[in-house]
SELO-610834 format. One line per 3 residues: number of its first residue (from 1); their letters; for each residue z, x, y of N, C-alpha, C. Coordinates in Angstrom, 3 decimals, decimal comma, padded with zeros to 6 digits. Each point is the difference from the previous one (the first is absolute). Last residue first. Example, Ala and Ser with C-alpha at 12.3 -4.5 7.8 and 13.67 -1.06 7.14 Angstrom:
2
2> SA> 007,080/012,850/-002,250/000,060/000,820/001,190/000,730/-000,770/001,090; -000,070/000,290/-005,720/000,000/-000,890/001,190/000,000/000,900/001,200
//
This chain:
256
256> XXX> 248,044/017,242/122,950/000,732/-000,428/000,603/000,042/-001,040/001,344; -002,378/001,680/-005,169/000,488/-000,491/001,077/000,947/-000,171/000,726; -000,934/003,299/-004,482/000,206/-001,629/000,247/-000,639/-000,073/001,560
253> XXX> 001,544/003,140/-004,624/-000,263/-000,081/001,081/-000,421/-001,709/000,314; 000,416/001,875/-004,535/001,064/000,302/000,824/-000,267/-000,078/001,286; -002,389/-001,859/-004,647/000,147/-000,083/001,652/001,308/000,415/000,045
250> XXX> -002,015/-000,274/-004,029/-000,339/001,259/000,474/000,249/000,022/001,216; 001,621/-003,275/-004,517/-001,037/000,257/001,266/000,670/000,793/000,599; 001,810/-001,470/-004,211/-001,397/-000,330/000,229/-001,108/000,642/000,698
247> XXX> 005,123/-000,569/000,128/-000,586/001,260/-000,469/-001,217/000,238/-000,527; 003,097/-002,915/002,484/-001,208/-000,055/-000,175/-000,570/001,132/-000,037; 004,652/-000,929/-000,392/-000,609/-001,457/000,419/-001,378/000,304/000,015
244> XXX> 002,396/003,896/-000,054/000,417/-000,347/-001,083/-000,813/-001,527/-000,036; -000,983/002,706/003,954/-000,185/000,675/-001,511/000,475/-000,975/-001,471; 001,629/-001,241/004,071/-001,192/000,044/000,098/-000,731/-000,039/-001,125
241> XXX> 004,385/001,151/000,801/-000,225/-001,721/-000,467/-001,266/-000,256/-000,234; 001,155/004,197/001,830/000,370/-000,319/-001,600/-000,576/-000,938/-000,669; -000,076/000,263/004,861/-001,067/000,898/-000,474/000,479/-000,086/-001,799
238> XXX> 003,296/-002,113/002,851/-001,327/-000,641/-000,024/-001,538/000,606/-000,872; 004,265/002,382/001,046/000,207/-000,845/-001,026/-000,929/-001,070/-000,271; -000,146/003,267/003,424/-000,025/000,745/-001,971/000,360/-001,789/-000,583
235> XXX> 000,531/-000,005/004,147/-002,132/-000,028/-000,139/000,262/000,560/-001,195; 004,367/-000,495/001,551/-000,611/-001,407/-000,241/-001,576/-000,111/-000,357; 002,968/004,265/000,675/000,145/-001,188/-001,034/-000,785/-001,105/-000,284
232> XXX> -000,786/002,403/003,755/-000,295/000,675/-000,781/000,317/-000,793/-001,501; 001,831/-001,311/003,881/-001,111/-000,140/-000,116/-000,904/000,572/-001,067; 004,887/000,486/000,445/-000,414/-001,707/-000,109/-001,404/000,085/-000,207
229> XXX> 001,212/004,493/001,668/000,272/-000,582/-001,059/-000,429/-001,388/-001,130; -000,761/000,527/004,971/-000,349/001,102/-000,829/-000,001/-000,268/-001,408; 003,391/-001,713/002,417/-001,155/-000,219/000,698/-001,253/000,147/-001,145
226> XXX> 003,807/002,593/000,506/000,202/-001,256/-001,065/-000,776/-000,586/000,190; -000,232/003,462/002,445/-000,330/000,644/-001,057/000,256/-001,364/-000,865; 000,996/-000,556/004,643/-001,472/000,101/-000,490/-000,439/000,568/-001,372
223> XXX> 004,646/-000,311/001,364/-000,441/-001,400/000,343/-001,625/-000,173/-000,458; 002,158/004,234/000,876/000,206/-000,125/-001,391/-000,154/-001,581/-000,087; -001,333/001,765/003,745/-000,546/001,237/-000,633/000,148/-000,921/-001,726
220> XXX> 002,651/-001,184/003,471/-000,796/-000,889/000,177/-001,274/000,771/-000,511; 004,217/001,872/000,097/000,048/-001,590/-000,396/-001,451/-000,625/-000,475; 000,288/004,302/002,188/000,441/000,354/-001,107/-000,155/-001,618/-001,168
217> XXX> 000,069/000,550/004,727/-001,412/-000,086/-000,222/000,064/000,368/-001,655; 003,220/-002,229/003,749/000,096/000,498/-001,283/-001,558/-000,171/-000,728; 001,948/-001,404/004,713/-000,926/000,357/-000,168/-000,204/001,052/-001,269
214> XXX> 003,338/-002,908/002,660/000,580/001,547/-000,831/-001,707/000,430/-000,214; -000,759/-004,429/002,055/001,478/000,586/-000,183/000,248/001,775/-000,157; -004,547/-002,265/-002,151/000,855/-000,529/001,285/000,757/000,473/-000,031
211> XXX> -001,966/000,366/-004,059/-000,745/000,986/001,157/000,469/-000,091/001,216; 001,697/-002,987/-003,874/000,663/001,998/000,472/-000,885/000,879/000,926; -000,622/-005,101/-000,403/001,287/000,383/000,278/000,231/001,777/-000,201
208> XXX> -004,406/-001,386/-001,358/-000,092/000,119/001,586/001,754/000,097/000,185; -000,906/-000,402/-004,205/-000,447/001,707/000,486/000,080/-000,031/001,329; 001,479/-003,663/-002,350/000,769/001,166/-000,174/-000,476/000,746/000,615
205> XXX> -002,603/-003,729/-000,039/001,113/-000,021/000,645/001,045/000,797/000,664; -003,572/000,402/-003,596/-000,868/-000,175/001,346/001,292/000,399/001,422; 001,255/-001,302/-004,679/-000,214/001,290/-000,072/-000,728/000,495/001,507
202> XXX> 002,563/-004,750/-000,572/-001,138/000,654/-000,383/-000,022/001,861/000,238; 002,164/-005,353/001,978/000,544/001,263/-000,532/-001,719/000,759/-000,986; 000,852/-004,768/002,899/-000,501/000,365/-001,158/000,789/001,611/-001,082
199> XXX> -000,030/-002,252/004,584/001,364/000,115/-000,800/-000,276/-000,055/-001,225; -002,654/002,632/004,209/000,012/-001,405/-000,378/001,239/000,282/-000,935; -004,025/003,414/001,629/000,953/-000,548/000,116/000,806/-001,098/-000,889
196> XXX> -004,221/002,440/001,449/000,688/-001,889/000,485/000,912/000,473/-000,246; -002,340/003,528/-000,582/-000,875/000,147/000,588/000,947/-001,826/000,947; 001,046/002,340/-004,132/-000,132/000,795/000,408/-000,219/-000,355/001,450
193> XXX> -000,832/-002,942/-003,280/001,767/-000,114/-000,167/000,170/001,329/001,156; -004,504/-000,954/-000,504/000,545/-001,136/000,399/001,426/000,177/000,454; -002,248/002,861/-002,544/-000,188/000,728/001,220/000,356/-001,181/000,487
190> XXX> 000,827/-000,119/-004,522/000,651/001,352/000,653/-000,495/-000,126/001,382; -002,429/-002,880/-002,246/001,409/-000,593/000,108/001,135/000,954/000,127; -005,399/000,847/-000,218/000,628/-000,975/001,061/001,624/000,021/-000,111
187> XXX> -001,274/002,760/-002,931/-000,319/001,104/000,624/000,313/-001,805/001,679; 000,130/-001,327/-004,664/001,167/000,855/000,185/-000,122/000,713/001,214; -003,327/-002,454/-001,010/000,861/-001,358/000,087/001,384/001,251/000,322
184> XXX> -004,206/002,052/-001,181/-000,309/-000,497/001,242/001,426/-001,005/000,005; -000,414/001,863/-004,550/000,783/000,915/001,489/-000,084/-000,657/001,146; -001,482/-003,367/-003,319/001,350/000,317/000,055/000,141/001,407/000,676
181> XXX> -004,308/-001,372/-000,185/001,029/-000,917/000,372/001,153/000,509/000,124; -003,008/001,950/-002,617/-000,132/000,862/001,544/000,585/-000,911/000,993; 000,233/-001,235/-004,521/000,484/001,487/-000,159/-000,182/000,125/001,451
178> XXX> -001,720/-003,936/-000,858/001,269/000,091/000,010/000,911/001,143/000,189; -004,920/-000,021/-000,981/000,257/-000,653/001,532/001,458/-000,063/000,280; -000,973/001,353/-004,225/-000,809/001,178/000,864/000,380/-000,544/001,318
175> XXX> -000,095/-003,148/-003,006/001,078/001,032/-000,477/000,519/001,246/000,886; -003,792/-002,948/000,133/000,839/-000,433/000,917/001,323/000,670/-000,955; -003,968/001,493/-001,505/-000,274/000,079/001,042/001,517/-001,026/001,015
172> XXX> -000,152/-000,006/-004,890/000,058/001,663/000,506/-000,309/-000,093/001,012; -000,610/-004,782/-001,308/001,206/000,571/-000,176/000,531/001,581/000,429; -004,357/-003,212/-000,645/000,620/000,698/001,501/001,493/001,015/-000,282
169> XXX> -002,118/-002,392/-003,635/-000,976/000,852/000,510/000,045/000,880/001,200; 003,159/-004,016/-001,418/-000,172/001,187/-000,902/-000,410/000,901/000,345; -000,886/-003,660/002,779/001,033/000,641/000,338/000,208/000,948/-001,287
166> XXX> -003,749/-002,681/-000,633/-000,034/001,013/001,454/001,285/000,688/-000,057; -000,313/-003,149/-003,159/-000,802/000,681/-000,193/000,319/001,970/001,353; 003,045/-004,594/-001,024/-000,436/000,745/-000,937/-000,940/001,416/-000,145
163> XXX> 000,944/-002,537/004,325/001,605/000,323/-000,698/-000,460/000,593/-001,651; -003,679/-001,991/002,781/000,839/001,184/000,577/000,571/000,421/-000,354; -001,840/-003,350/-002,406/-001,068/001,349/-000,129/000,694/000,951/000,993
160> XXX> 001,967/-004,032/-000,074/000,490/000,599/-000,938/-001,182/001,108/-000,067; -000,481/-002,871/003,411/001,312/000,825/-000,030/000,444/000,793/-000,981; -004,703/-002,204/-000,173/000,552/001,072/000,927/001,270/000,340/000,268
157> XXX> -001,274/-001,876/-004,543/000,239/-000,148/001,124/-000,172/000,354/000,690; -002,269/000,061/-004,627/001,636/000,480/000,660/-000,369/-000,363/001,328; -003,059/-000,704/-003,910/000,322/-001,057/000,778/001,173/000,588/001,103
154> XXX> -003,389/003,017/-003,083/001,180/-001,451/-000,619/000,569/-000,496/000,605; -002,854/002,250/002,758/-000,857/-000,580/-001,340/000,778/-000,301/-000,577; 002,158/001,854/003,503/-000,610/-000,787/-000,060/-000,665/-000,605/-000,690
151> XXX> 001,195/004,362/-001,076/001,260/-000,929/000,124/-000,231/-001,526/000,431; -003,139/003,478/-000,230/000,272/-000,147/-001,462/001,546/-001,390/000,431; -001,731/002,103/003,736/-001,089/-001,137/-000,560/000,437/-000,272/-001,499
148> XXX> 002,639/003,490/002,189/000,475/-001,429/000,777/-001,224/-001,028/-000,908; 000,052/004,374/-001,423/000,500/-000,759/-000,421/000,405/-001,535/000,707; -003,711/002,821/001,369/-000,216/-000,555/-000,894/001,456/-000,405/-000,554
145> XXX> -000,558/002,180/003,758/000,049/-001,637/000,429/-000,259/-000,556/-001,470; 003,418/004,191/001,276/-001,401/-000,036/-000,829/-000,552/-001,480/-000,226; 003,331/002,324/004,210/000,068/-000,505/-001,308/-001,749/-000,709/-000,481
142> XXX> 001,578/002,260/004,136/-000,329/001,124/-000,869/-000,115/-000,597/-001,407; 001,165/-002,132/004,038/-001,131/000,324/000,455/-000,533/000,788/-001,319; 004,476/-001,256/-000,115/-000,809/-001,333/-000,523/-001,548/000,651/-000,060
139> XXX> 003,616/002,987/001,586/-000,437/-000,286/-001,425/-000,841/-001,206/-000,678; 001,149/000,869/005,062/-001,253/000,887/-000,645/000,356/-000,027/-001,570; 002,704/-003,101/001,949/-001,083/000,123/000,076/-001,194/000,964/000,242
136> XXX> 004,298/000,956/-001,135/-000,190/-001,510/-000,725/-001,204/-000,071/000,412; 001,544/003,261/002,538/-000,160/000,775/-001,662/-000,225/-001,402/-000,636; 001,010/-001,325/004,740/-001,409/000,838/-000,708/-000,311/000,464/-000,911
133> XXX> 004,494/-001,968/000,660/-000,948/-001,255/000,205/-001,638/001,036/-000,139; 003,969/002,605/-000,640/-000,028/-000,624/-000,439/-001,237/-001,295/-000,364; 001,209/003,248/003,730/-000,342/000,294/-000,952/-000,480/-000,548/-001,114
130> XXX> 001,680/-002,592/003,552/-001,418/000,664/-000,120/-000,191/000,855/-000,755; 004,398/-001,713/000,743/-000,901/-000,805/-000,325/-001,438/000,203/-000,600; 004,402/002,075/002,325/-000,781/000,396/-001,382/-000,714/-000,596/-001,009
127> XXX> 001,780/-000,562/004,877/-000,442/001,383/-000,036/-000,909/000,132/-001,829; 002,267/-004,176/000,969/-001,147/000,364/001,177/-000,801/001,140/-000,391; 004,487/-000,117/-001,931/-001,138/-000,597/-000,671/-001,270/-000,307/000,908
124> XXX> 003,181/002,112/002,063/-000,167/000,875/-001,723/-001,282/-000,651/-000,295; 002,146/-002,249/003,801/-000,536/000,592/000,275/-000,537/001,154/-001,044; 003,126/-003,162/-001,067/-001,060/-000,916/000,291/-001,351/001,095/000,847
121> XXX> 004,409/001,924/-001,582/-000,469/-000,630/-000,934/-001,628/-000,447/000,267; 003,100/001,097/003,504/-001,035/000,816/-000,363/-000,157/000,132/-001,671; 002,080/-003,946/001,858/-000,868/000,436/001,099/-000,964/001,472/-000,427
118> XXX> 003,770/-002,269/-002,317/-001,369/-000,813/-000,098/-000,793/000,469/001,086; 004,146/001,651/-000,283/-000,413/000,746/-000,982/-001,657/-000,721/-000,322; 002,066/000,237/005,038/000,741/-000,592/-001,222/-001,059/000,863/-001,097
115> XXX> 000,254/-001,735/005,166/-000,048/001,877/-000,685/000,945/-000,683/-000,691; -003,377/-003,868/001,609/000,965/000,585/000,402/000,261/001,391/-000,340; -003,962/-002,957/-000,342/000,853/-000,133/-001,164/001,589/000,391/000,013
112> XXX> -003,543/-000,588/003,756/-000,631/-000,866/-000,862/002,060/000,006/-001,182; -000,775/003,439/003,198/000,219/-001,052/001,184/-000,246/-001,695/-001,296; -000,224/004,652/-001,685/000,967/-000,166/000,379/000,215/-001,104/000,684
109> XXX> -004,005/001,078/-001,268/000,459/-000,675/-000,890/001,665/000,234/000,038; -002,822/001,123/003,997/-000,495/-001,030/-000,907/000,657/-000,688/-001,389; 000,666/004,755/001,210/000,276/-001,033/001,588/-000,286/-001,422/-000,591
106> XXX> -001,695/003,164/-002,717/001,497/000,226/-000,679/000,356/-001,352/001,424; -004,564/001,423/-001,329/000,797/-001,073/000,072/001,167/-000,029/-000,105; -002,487/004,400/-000,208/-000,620/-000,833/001,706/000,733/-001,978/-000,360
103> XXX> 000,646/003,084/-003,611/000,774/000,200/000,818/000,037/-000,500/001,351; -003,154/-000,361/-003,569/000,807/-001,056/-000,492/001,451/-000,139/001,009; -005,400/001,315/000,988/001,169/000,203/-000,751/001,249/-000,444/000,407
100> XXX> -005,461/-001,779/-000,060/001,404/-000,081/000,829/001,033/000,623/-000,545; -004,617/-000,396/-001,866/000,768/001,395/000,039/000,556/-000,195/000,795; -001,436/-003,672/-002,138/000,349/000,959/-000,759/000,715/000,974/000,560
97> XXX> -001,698/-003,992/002,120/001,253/-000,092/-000,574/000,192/001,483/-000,660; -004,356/-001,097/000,853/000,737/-000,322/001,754/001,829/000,536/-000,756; -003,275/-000,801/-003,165/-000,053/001,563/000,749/000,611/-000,261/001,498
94> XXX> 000,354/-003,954/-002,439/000,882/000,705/-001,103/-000,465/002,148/000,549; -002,236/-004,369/002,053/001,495/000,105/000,300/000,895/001,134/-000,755; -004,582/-000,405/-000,658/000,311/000,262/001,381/001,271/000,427/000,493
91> XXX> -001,855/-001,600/-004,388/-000,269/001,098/-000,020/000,504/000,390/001,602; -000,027/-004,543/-001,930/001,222/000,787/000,213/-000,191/001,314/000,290; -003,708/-002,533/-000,977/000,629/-000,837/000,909/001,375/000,764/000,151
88> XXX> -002,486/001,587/-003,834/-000,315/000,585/001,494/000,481/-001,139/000,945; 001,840/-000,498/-004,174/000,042/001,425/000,391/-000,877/000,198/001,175; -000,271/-004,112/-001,659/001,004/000,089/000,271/000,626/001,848/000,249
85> XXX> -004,181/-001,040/-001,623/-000,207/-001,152/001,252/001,912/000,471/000,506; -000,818/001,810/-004,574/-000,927/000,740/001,671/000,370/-000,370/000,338; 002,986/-000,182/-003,747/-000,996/-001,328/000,833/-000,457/000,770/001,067
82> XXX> 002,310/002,615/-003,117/-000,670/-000,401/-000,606/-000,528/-001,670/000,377; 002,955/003,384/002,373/-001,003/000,882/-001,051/-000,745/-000,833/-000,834; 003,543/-002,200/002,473/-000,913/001,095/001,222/-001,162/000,298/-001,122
79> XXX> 003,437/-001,890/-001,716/-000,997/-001,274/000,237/-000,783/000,951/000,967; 002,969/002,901/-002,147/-001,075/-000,944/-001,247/-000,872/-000,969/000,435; 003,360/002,186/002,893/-001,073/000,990/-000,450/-000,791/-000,564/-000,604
76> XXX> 003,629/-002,115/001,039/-000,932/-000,369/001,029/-001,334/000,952/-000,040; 003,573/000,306/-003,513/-000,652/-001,553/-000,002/-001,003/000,063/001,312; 002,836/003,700/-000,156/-000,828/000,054/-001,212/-000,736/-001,345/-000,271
73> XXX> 003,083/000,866/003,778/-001,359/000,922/000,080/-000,947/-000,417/-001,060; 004,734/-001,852/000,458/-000,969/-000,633/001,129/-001,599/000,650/-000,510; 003,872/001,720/-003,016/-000,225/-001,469/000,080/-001,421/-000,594/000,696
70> XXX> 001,580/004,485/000,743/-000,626/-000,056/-001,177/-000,551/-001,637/-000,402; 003,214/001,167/003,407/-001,771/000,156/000,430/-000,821/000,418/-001,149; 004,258/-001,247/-000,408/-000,356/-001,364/001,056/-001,638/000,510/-000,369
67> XXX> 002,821/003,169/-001,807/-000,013/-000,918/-001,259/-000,656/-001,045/000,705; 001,304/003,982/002,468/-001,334/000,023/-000,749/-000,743/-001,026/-001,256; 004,199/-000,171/002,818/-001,507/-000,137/001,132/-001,109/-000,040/-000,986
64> XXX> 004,714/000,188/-001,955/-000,422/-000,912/000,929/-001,738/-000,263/000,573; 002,199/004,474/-001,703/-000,806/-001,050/-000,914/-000,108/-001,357/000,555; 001,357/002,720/003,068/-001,313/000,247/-000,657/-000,455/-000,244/-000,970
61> XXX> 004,483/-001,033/001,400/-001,350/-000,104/001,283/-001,221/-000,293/-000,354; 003,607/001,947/-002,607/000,036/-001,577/-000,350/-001,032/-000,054/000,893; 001,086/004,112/001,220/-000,733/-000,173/-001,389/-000,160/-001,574/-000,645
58> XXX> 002,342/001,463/003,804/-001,460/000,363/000,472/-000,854/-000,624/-001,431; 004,809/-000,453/-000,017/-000,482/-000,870/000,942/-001,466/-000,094/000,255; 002,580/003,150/-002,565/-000,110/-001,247/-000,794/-000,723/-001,181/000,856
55> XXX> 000,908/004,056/002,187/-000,513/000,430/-000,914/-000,572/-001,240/-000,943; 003,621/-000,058/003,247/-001,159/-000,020/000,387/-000,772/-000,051/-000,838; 003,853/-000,044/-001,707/-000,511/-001,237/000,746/-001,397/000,188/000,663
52> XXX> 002,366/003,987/-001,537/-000,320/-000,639/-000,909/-000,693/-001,441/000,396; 002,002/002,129/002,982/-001,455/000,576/-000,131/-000,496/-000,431/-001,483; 004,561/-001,331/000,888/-000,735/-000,264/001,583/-001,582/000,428/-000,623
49> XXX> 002,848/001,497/-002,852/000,148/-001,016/-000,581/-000,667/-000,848/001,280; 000,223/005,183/-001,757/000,515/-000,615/001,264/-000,612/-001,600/-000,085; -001,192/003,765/-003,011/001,272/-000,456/-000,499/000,612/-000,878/001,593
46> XXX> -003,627/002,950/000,059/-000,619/-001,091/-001,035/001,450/-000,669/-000,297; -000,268/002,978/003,623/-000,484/-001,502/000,475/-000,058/-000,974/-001,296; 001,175/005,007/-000,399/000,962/-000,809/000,686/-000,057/-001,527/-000,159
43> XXX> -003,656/003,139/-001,347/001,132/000,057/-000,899/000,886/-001,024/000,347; -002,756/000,986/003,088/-000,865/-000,936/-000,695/001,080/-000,077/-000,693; 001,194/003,326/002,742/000,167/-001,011/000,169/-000,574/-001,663/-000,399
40> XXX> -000,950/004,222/-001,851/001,539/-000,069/000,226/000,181/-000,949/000,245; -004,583/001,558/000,687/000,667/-000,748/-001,916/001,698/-000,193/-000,246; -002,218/002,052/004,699/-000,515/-001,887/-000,435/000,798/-000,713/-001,577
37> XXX> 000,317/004,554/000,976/001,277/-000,639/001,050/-000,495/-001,397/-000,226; -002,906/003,095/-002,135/001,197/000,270/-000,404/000,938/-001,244/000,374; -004,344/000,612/002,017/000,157/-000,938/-001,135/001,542/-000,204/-000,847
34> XXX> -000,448/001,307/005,328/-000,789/000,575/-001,217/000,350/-000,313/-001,455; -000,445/-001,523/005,620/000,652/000,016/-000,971/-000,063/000,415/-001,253; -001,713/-000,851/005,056/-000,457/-000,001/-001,343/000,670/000,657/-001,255
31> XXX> 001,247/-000,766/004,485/-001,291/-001,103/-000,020/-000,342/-000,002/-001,369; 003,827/002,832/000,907/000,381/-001,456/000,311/-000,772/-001,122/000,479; -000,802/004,655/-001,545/000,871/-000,804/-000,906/000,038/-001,519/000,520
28> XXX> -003,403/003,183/003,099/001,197/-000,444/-000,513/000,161/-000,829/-001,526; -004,063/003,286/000,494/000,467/-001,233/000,327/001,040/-000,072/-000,417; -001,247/003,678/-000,886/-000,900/-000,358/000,933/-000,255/-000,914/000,944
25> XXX> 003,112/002,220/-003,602/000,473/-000,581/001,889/-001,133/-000,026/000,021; 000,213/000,550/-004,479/-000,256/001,059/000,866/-000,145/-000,184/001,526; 001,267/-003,160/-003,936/001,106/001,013/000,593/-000,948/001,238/000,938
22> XXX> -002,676/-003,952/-001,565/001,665/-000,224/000,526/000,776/000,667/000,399; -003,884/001,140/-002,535/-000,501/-000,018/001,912/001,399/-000,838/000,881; 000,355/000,987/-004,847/-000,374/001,629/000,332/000,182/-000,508/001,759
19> XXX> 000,122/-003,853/-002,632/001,307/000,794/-000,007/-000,210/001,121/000,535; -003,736/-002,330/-001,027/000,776/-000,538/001,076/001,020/000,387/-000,003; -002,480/002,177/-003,202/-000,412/000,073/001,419/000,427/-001,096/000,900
16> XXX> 001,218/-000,631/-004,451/000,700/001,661/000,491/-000,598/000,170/001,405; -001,327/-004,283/-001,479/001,659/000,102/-000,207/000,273/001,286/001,050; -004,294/-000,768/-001,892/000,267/-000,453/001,153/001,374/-000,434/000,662
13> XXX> -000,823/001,837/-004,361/-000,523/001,088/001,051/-000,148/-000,666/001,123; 001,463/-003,152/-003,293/001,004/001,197/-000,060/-000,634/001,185/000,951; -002,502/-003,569/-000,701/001,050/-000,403/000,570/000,686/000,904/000,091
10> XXX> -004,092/000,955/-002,459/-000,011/-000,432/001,608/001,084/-000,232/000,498; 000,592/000,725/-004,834/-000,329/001,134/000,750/-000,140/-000,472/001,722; 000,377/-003,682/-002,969/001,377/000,656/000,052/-000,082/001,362/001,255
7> XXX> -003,986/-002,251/-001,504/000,602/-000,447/000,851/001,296/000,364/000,684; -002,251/001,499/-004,028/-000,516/000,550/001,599/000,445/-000,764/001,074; 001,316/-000,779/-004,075/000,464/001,137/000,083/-000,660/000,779/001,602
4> XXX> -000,689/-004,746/-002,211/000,663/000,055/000,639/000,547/001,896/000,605; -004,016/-000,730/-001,788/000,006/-000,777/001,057/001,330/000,203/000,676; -000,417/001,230/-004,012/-000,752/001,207/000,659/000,283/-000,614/001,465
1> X> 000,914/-003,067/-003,574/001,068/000,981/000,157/-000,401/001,083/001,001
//
């Protein structure tokens, strides 16, 4: 409760001082806009059935992406993290690959997938792979070799010593990988829809259509607060899940 009360406090004084430096012309209204005029026209947008689309568009996105690269990451984590030979024969390709960001392929996967909703989908999950795929395998690096040997001595499998043993044990650490998955997937697929374009539609979409044209910085002020929003939602709601799914363990942090 303290938590949230201080939180409340930060927002609300970073409220009044963007409203104070809004109206004191330091800067035009019409670069920067003061929270007042943003919440009006936020007011407006939530009942406008176009931005509604967007909105629904970004957010299916991102569960989309984060449900592929949860899929892809967490199995290739398990054979990474727990066959050397096969973790360092890949060790090259996978730091060659890491820090290409996800925007330096937008050309590329326009020319591959076309400007559609599979395009910066397919670029999310790219983007939010790696979180994911390292918190898996630095949890293996961290798992206790005596239960894997207890597990072997009654006969278990190596697949099943993954899926039973390891992955439990990993669980708060790729929990952790997902949590920092899913903004990185929201923060790509706003700057894709922002940045491409396309007939996808998206919150990304909206902000560049009102920054264009009429250049409605008010719009696109209140385009970023839903933004925002979504995001914030979505690491609370993971961080819960957290807590509640493995209230065991002490990992809030992670890899990225």
């Amino acid at each position: 409760m303290r938590a949230l009360t201080r939180g409340l406090l930060g927002v609300a004084g970073f409220l009044v001082v963007w409203e104070l430096f809004g109206r004191s012309r330091l800067v035009s209204e019409e670069y920067l806009p003061p929270p007042s005029v943003v919440g009006v026209e936020l007011a407006g947008l939530l009942g406008d059935q176009a931005f509604a689309r967007d909105v629904v568009a970004t957010v299916l996105a991102l569960l989309i992406a984060v449900g592929l690269s949860t899929g892809i990451a967490v199995p290739l984590g398990l054979v990474l993290g727990s066959i050397p030979s096969v973790r360092h024969a890949t060790r090259a390709v996978v730091e060659f690959l890491r820090p290409i960001p996800s925007v330096a392929l937008i050309p590329l996967a326009i020319l591959v997938l076309g400007i559609g909703p599979e395009m910066k989908i397919t670029l999310a999950v790219y983007a939010a792979v790696w979180p994911i795929l390292f918190n898996t395998i630095y949890a293996l690096d961290e798992l206790d070799p005596l239960l894997v040997e207890t597990a072997r001595v009654f006969g278990t499998g190596r697949a099943r010593v993954l899926f039973s043993v390891a992955l439990p044990s990993s669980l708060p650490f790729v929990l952790t990988g997902i949590r920092l998955a899913a903004t990185t997937c929201l923060v790509v697929l706003v700057s894709v829809e922002l940045l491409a374009g396309g007939s996808g539609g998206g919150l990304g979409q909206f902000i560049m259509n009102a920054r264009s044209g009429a250049g409605r910085m008010d719009l696109v002020l209140a385009g970023t607060v839903v933004a925002g929003v979504i995001g914030f939602a979505v690491n609370e709601g993971l961080e819960r899940a957290q807590r509640r799914w493995v209230a065991w363990s002490t990992v809030t942090g992670g890899r990225s």
